[in-house]
C-alpha positions in Angstrom: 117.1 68.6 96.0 114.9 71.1 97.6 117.1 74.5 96.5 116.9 73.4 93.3 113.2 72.9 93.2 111.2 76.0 93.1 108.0 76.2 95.5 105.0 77.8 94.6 102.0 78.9 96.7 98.7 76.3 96.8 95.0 77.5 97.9 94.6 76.6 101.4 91.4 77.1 103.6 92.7 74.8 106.5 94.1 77.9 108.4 92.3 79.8 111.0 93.8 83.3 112.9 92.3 84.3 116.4 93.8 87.2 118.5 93.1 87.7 122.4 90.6 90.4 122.8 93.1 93.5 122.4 95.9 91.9 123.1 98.7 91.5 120.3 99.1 87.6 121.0 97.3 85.5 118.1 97.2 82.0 117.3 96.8 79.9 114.2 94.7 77.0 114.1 96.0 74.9 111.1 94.1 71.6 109.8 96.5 68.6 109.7 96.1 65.9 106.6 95.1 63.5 109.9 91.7 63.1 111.0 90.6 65.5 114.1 94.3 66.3 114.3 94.9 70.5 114.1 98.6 72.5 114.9 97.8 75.4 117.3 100.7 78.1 116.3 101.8 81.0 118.4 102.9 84.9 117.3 102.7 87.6 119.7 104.2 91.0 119.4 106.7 90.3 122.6 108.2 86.7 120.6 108.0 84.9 124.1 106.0 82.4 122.3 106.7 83.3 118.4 106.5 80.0 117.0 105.3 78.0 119.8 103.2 75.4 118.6 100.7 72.5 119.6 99.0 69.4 118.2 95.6 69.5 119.5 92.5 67.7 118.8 89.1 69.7 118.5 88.0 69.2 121.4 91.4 69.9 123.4 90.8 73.3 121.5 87.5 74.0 122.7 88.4 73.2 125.9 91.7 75.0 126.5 91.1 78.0 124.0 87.0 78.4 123.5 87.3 77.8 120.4 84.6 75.9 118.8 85.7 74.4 115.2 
């Protein structure tokens, strides 16, 4: 069903992009549809964690990143 459907790109302000002072690691901090519920998504420019990702709740960012949402 999917390959014949066709997707098309939506508006979306639930995504957040931090990097690590100079470093070339990054993470994405994507809003989930549940409540205080985010996906914490890896890239760094070595791919040891490319696509590593977490479920995290506010504060278990703020707490393990310094991140303040």
């Amino acid at each position: 069903m999917i390959k014949t459907m066709e997707w098309k790109e939506i508006d979306c302000k639930n995504v957040k992009c931090f990097q690590l002072g100079d470093d070339p690691q990054l993470i994405y901090i994507v809003k989930t549809g549940f409540k205080n519920k985010y996906m914490v998504l890896y890239e760094d420019a070595y791919q040891l964690n490319i696509g590593h990702t977490k479920i995290l709740s506010r504060e278990n960012i703020k707490e393990q990143y310094n991140i303040e949402l």
